[in-house]
C-alpha positions as CSV (number, residue, x, y, z in Angstrom):
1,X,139.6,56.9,107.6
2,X,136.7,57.6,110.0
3,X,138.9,58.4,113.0
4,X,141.1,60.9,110.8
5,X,137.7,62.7,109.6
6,X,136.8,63.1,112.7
7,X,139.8,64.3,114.6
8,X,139.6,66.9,111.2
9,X,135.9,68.2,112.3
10,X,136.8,68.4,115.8
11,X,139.5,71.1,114.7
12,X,137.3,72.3,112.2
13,X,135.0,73.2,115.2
14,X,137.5,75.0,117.5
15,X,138.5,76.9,114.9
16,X,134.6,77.8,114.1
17,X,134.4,78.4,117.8
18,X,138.0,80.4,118.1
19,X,136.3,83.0,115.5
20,X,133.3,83.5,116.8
21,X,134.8,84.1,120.3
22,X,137.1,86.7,118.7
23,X,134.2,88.8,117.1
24,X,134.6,92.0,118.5
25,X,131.5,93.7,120.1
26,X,129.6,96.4,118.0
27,X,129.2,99.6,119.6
28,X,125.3,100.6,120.3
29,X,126.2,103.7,117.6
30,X,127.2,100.6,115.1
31,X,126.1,101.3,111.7
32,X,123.5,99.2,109.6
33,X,125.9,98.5,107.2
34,X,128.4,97.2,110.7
35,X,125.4,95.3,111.5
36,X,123.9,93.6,108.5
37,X,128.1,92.3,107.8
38,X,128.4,91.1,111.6
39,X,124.9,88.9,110.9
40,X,126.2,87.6,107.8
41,X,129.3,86.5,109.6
42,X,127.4,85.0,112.4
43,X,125.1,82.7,110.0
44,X,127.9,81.9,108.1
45,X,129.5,80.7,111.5
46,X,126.2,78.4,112.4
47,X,125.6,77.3,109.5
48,X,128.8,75.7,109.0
49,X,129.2,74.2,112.7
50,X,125.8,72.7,112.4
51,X,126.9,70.8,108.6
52,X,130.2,69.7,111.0
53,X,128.2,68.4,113.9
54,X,125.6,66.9,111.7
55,X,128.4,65.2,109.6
56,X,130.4,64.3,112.8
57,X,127.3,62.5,114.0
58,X,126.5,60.4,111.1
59,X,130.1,58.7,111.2
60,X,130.2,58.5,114.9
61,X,127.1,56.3,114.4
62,X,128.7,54.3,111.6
63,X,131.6,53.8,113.8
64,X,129.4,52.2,116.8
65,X,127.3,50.0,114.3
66,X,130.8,48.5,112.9
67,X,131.8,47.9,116.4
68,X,128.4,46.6,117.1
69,X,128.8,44.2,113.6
70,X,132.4,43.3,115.1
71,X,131.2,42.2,118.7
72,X,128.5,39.9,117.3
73,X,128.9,39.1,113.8
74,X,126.2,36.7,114.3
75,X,123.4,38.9,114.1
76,X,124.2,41.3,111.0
77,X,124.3,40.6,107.4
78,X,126.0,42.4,104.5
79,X,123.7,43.5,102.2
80,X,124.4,45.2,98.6
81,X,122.2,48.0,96.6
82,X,121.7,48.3,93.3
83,X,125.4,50.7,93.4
84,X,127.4,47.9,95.7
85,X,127.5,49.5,98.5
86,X,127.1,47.3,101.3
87,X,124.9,48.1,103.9
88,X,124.4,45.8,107.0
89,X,121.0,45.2,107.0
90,X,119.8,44.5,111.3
91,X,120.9,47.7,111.9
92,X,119.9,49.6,108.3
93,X,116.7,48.0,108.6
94,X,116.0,49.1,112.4
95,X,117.3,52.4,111.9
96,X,114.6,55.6,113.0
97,X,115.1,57.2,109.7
98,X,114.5,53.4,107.4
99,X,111.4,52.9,109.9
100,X,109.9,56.3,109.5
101,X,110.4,56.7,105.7
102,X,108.4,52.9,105.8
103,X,105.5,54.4,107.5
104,X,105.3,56.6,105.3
105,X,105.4,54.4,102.3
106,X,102.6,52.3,103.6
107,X,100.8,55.6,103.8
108,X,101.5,55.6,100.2
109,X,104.5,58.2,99.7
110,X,107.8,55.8,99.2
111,X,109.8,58.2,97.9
112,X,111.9,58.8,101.2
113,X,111.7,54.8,101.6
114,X,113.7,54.2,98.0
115,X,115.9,57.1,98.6
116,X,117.1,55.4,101.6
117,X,117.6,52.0,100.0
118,X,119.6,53.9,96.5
119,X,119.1,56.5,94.3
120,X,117.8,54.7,91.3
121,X,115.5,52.4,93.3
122,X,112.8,51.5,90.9
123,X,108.7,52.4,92.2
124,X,106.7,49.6,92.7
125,X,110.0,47.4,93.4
126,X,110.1,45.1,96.4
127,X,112.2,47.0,99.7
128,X,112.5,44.8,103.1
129,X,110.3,45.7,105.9
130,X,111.7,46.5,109.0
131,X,113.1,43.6,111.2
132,X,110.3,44.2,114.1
133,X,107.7,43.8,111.4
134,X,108.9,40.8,109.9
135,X,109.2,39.2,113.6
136,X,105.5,40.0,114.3
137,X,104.5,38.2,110.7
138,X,106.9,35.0,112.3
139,X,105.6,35.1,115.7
140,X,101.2,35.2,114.0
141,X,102.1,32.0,111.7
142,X,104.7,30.5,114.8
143,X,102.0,30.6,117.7
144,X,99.0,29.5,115.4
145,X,97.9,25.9,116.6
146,X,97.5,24.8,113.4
147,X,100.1,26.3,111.3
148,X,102.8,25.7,113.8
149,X,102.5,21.9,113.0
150,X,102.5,22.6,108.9
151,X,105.2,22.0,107.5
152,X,106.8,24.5,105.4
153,X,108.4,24.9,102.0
154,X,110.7,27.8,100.2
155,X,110.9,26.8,97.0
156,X,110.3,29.4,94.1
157,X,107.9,28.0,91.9
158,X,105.3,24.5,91.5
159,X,107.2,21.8,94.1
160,X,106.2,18.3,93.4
161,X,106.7,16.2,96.4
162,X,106.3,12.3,96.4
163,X,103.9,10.1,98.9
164,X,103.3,6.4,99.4
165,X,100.0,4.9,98.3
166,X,100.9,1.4,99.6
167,X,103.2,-0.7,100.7
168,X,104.3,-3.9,102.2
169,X,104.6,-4.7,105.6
170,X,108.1,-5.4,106.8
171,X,108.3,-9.1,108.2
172,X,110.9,-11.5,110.1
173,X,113.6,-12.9,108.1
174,X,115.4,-15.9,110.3
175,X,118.9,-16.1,110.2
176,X,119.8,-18.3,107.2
177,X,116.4,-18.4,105.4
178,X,115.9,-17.1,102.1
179,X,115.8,-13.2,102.0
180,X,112.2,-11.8,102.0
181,X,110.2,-10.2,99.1
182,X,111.3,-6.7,98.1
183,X,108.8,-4.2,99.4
184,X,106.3,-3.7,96.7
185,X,105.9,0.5,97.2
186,X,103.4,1.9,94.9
187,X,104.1,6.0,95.0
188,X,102.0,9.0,94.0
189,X,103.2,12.6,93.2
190,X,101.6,15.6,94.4
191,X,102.2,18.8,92.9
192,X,102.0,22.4,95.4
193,X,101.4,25.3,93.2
194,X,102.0,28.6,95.3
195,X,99.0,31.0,96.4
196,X,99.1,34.7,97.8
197,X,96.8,35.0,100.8
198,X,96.8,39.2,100.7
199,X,94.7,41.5,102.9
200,X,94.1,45.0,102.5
201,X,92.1,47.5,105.3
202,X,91.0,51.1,105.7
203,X,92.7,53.0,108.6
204,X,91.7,56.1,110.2
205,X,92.7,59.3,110.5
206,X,94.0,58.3,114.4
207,X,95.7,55.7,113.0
208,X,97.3,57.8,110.4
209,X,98.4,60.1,113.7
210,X,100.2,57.3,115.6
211,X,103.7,57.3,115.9
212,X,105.8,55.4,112.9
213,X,106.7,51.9,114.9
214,X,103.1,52.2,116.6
215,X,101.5,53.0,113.3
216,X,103.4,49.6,111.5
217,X,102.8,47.5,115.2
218,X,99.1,48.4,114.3
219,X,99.2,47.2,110.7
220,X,101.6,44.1,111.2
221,X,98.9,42.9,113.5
222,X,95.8,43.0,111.9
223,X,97.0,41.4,108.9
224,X,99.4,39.2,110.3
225,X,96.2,37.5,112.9
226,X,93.9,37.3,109.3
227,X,96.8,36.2,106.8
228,X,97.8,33.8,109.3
229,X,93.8,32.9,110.6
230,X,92.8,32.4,106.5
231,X,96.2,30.1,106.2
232,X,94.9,27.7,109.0
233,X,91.1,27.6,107.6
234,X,92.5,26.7,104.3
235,X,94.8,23.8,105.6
236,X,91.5,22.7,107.6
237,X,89.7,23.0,104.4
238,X,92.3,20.9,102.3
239,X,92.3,17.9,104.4
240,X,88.6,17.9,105.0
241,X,88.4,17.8,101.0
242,X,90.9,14.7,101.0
243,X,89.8,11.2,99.9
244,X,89.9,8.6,101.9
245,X,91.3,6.5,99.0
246,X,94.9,7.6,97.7
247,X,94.7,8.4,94.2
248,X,98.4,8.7,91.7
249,X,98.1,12.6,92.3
250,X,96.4,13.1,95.3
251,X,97.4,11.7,99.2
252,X,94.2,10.1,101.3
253,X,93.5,11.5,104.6
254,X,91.5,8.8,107.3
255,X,88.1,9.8,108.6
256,X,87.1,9.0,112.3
257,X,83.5,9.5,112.9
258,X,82.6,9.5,116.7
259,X,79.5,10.4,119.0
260,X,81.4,13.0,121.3
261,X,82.0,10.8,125.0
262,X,83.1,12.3,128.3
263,X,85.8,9.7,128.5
């Protein structure tokens, strides 16, 4: 259907172009009236080769992100607004127009941001960040030396994961002796209740002047560094507070106490 349309504009436009080559020249004694009709002819001319060409290259750019989708289906996924449509969200998401209309959200005008996503968006809703963004969020908690050894969770809601408390010790069993004891495994449960770790900061005018992908670079990495710096002092924080005797609800953690040594 995309390939028809546009074989249909390109013959739209030669026939725009046809007509306006076939204008004939006013005279220099022309009169106003000649005049003001051969203007309104001449707008009417630009105005509708510039909807063609406009329309011509939106579907020549939805024809090369298909083909891009096709090529590597790994790295696009459908995505569906509130209306059904299906969008596919790397290249929705990483678009010029979905960036800029971002920046200008965080500005505090998401209008053009919600537009973009569907007409009946609700304000104050959630709407994805672009994919750049997001990456620069992964790569703050990713290269942090102590966040990159937490392990993580995505459960929605209170999780409440099991430890052991004690155990036995496995032992030998020699062939044809009796079987040993059954472990005795005493378990605790401890319960993870989620947190938001949120920053906010004042920006400048300059900032407010940068470019839209430099002006969410900026952003992304001031409060990626902070969200992801107060994250590791709060994990530092937690298992300094641990016991050092496992309780039903909460894990112990073992403290070493050493004079500092060279060796």
């Amino acid at each position: 259907m995309k390939e028809k349309r546009l074989a249909e504009i390109t013959a739209e436009l030669a026939e725009i172009e046809s007509r306006a080559n076939g204008l004939e020249p006013l005279a220099e004694t022309a009169e106003q009236a000649a005049i003001d009709e051969r203007s309104k002819v001449l707008a009417e001319i630009k105005e509708s080769r510039e909807k063609l060409l406009a329309e011509k290259e939106q579907i020549e750019a939805e024809i090369r992100a298909a083909k891009e989708v096709e090529q590597h289906p790994e790295s696009a996924k459908e995505i569906k607004n509130e209306r059904g449509e299906k969008k596919m969200e790397k290249e929705f998401r990483n678009s010029p127009e979905y960036i800029a209309a971002y920046a200008k959200a965080i500005k505090g005008d998401d209008t053009d941001l919600r537009s973009l996503l569907t007409e009946n968006a609700p304000t104050g809703g959630q709407v994805p960040i672009p994919t750049f963004a997001e990456e620069r969020i992964r790569t703050a908690w990713e290269t942090d030396e102590i966040l990159n050894r937490v392990g993580k969770t995505y459960v929605k809601g209170n999780a409440k994961i099991g430890f052991e408390i004690s155990g036995s010790d496995a032992v030998i069993h020699v062939e044809g002796t009796d079987a040993p004891d059954e472990e005795t495994l005493e378990l605790g449960v401890v319960e993870l209740i989620p947190q938001s770790i949120k920053k906010w900061i004042t920006i400048s005018d300059e900032v407010l002047d940068m470019k839209d992908e430099e002006f969410i670079d900026y952003i992304y990495d001031e409060l990626g560094h902070k969200i992801a710096k107060a994250a590791a002092d709060i994990v530092v924080a937690k298992i300094k507070a641990l016991p050092q005797t496992s309780s039903a609800t909460t894990p112990a953690a073992a403290k070493i106490t050493e004079a500092p040594s060279a060796i």
